[in-house]
DSSP file (Angstrom, degrees, kcal/mol; ACC not computed):
  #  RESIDUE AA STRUCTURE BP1 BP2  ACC     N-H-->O    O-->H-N    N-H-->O    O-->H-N    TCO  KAPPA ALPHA  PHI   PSI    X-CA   Y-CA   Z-CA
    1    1 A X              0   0    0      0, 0.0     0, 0.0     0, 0.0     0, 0.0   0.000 360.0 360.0 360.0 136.0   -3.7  -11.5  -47.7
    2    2 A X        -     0   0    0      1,-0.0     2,-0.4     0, 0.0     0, 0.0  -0.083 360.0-140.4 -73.7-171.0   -4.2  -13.0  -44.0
    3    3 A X        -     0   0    0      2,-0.0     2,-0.1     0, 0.0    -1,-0.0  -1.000  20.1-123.7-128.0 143.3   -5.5  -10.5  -41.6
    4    4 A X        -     0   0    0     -2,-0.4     2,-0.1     3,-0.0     0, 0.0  -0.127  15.9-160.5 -60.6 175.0   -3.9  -10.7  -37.9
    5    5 A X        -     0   0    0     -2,-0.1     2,-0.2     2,-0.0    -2,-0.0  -0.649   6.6-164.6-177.1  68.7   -5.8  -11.2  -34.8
    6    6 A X        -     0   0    0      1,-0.2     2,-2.5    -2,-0.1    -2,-0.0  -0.222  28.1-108.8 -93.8-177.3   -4.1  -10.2  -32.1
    7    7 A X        -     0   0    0     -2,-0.2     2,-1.3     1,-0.1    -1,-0.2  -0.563  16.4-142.6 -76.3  96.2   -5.5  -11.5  -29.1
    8    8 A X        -     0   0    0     -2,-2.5    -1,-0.1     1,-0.1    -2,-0.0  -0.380  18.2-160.9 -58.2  66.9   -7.5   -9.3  -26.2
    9    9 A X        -     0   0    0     -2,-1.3     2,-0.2     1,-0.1    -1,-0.1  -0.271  16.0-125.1 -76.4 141.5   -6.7  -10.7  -23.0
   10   10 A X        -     0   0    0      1,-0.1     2,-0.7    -2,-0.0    -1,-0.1  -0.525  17.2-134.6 -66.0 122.8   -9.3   -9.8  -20.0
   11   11 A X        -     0   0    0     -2,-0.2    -1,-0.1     1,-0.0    -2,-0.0  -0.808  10.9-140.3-106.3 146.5   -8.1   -8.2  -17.0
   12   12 A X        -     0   0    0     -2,-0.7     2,-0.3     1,-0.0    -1,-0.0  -0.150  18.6-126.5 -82.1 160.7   -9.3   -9.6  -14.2
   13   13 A X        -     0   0    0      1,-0.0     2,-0.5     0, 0.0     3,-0.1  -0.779  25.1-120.6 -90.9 155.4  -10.2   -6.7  -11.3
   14   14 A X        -     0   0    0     -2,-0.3     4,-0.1     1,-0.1    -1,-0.0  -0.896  39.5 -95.3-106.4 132.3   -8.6   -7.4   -8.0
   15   15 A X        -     0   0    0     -2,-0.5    -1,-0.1     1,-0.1     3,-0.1   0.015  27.5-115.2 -29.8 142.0  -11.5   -7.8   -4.9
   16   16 A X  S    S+     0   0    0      1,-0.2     2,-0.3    -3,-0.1    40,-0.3   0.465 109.3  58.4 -64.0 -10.6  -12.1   -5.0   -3.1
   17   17 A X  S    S-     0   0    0     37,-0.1     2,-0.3    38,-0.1    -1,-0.2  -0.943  70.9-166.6 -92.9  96.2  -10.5   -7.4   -0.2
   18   18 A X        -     0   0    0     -2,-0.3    36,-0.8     1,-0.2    -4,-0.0  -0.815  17.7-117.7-124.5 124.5   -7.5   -8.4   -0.8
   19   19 A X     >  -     0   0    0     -2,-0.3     4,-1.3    34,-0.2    -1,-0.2   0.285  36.1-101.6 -14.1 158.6   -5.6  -11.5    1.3
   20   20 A X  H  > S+     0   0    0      3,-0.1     4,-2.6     2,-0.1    -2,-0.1   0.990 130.0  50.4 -52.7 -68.5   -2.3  -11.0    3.5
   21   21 A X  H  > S+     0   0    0      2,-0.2     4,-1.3     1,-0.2     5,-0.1   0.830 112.1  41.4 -47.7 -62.9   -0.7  -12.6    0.6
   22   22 A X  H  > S+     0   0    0      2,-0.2     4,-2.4     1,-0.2     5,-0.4   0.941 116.0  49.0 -36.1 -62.5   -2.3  -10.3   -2.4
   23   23 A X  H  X S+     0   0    0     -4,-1.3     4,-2.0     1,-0.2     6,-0.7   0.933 103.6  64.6 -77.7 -10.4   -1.9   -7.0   -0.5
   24   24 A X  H  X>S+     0   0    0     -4,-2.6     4,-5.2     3,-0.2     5,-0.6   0.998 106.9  38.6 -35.5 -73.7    1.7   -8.1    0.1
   25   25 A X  H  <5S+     0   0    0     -4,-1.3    -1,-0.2     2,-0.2    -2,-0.2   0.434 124.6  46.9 -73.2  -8.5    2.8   -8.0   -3.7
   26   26 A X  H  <5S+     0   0    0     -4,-2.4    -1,-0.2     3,-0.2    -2,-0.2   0.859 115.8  38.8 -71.2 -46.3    0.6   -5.0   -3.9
   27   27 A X  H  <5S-     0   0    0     -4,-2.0    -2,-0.2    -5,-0.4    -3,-0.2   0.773  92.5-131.7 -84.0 -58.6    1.7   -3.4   -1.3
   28   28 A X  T  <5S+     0   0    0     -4,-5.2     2,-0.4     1,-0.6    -3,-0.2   0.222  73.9 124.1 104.5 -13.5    5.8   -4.0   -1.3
   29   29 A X  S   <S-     0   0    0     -6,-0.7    -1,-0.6    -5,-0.6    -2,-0.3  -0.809  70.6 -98.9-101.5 145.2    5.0   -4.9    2.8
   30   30 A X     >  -     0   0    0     -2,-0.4     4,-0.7    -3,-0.1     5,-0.2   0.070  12.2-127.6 -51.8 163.1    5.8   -7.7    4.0
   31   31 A X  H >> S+     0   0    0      2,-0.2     4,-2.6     1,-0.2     3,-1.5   0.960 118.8  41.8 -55.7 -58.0    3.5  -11.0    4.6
   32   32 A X  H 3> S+     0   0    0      1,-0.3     4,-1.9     2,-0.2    -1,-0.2   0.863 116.7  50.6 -64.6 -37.9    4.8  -11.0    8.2
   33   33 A X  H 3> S+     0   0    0      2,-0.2     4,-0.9     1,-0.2    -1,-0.3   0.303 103.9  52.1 -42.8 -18.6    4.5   -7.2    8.5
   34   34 A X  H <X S+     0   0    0     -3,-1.5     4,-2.0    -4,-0.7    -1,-0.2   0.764 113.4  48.8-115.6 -43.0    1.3   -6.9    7.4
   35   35 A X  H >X S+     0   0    0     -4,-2.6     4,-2.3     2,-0.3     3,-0.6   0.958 113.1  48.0 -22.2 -79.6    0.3   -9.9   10.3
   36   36 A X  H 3< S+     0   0    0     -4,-1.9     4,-0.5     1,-0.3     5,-0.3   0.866 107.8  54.6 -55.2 -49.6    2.1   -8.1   13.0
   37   37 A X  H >X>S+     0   0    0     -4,-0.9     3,-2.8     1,-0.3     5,-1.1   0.894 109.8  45.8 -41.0 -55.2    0.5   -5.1   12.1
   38   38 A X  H X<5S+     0   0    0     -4,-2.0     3,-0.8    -3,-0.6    -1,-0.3   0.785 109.6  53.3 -70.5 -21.7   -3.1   -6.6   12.4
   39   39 A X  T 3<5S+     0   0    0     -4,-2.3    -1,-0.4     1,-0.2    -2,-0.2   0.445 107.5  50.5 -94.6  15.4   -2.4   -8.2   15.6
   40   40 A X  T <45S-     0   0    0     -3,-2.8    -1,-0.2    -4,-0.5    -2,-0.2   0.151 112.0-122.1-105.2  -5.3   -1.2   -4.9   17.1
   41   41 A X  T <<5S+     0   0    0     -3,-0.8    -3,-0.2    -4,-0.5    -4,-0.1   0.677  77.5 121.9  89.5  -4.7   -4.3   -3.5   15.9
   42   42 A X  S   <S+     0   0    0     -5,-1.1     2,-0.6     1,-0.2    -4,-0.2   0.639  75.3  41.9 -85.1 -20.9   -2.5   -0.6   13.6
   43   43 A X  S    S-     0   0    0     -6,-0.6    -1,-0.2    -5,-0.1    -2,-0.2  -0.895  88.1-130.6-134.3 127.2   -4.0   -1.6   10.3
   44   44 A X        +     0   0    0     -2,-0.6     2,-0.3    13,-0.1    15,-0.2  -0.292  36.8 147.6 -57.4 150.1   -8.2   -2.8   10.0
   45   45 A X        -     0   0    0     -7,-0.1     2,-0.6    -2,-0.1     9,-0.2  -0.996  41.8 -95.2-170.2 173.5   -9.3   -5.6    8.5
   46   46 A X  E     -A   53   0A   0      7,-1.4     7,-1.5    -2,-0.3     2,-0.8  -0.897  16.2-145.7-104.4 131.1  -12.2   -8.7    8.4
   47   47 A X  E     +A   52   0A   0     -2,-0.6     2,-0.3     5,-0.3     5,-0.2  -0.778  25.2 177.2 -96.4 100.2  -11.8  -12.1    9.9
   48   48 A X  S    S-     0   0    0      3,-2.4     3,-0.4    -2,-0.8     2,-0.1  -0.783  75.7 -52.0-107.3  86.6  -14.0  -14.3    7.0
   49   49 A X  S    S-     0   0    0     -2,-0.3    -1,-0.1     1,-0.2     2,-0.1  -0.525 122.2 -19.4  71.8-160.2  -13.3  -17.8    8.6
   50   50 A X  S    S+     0   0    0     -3,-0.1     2,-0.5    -2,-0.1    -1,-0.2   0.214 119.9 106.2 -79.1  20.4   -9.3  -18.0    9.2
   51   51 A X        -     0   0    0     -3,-0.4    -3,-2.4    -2,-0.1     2,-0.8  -0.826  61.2-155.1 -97.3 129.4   -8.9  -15.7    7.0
   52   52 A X  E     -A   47   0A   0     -2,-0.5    -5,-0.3    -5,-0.2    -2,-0.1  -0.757  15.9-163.5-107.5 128.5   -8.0  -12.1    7.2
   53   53 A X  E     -A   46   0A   0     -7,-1.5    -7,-1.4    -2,-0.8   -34,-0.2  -0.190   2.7-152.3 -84.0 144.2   -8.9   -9.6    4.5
   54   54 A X        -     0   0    0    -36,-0.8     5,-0.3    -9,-0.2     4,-0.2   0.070   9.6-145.7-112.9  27.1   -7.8   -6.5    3.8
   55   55 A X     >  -     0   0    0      3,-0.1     4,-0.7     2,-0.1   -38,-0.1   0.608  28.0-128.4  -3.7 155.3   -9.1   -3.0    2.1
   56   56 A X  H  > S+     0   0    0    -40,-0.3     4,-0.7     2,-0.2    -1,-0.1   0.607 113.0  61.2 -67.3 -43.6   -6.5   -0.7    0.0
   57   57 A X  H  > S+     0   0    0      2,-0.2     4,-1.7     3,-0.1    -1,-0.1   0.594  95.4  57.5 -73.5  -3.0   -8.0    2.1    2.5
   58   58 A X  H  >>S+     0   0    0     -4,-0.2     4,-5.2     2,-0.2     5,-0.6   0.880 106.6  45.0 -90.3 -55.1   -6.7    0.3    5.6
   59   59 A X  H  X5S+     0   0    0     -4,-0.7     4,-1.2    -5,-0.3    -1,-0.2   0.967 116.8  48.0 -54.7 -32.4   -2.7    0.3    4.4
   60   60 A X  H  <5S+     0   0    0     -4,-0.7     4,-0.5     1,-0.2    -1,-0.2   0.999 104.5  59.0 -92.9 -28.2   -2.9    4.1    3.3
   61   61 A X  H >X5S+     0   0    0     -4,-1.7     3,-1.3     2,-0.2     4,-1.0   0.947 111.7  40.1 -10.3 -67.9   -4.5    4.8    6.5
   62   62 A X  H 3X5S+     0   0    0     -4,-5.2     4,-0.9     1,-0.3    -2,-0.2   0.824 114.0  52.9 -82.8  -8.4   -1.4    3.4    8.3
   63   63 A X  H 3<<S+     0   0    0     -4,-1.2    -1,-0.3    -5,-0.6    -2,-0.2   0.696 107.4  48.6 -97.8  -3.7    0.7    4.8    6.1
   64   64 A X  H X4 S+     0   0    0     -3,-1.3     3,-3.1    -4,-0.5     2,-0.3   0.835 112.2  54.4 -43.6 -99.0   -0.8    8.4    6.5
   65   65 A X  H 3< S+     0   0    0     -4,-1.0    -2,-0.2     1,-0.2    -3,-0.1   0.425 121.8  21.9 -13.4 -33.6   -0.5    7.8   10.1
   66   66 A X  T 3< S+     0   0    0     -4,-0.9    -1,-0.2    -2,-0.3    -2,-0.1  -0.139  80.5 127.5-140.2  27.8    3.6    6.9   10.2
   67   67 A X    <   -     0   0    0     -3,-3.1    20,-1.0    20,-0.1     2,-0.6  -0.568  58.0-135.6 -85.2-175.0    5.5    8.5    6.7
   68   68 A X  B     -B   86   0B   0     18,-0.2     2,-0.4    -2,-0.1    18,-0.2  -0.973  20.6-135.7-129.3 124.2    8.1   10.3    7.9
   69   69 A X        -     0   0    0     16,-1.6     2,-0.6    -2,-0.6    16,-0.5  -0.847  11.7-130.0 -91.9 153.4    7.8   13.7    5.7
   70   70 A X        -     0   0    0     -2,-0.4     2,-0.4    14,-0.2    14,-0.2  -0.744  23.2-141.2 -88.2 116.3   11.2   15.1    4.2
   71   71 A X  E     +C   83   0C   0     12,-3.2    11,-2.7    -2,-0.6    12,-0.6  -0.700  23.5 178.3 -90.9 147.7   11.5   18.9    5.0
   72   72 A X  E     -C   81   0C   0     -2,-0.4     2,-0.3     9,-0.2     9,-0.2  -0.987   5.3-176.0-148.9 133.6   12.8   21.0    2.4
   73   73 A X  E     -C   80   0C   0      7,-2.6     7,-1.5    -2,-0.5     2,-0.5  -0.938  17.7-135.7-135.3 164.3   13.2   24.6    2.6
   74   74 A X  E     +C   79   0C   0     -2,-0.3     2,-0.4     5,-0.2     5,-0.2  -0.944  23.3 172.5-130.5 143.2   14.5   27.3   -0.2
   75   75 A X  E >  S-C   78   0C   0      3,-1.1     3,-1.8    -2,-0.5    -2,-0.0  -0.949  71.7  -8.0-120.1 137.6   17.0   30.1    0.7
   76   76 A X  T 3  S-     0   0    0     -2,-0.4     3,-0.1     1,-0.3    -1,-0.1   0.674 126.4 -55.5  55.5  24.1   18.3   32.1   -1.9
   77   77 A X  T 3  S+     0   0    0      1,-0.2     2,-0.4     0, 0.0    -1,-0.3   0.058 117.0  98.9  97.9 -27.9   17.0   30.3   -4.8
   78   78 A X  E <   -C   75   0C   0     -3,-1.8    -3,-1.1     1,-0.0     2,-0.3  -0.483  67.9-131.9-105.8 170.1   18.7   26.7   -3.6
   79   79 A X  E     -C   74   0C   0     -2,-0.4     2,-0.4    -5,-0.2    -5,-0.2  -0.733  27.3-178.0-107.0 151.4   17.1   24.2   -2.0
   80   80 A X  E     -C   73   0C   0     -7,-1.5    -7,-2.6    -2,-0.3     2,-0.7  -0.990  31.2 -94.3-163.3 133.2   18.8   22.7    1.2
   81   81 A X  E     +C   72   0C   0     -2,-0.4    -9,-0.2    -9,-0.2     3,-0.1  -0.503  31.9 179.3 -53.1 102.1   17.7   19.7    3.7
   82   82 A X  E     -     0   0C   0    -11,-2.7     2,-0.2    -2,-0.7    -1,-0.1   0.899  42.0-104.3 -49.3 -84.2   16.0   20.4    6.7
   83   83 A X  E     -C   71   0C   0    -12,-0.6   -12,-3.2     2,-0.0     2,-0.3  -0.965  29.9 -91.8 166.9-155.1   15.4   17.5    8.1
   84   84 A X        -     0   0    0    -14,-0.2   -14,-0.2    -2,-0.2     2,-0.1  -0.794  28.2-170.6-155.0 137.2   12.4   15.2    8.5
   85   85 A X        -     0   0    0    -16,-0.5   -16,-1.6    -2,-0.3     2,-0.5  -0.394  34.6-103.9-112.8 177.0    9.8   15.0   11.4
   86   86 A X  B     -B   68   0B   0    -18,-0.2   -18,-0.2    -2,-0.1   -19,-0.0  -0.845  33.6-116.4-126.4 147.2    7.4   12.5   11.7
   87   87 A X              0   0    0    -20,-1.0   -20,-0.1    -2,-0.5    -1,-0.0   0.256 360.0 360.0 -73.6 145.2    3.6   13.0   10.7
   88   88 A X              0   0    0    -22,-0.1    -1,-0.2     0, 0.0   -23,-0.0   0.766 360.0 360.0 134.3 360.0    0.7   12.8   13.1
């Protein structure tokens, strides 16, 4: 009887620095967004030659800085919409 094999594919690790273009499709922000941010200085990063690089901690940094939290309060057992302020 043959014996299967199946195949092990490697997964590569993604750099601890990830491109505009990488932390885009990670990220779900946009290319241009993630640009404008740097040039307004709201998200860190490293200039290596024309490039700029990015960290994982820099995007949840700015996204600590500007989520909007949902308030949610409970009266009488139901739970009922506040409102939402924003954090910071």
């Amino acid at each position: 009887m043959a014996v299967k094999q199946q195949a092990v594919k490697a997964i590569e690790p993604l750099p601890m620095l990830k491109t505009v273009e990488q932390m885009s499709r990670i990220s779900g922000i946009g290319e241009n967004k993630l640009r404008e941010l740097m040039d307004k200085g709201e998200i860190e990063y490293v200039q290596n030659g024309n490039r700029r690089l990015l960290a994982d901690a820099a995007i949840w940094d700015w996204y600590e800085r500007n989520k909007i939290s949902a308030g949610i309060s409970k009266k009488g057992g139901n739970e009922k919409y506040v409102g939402s302020t924003k954090a910071g």
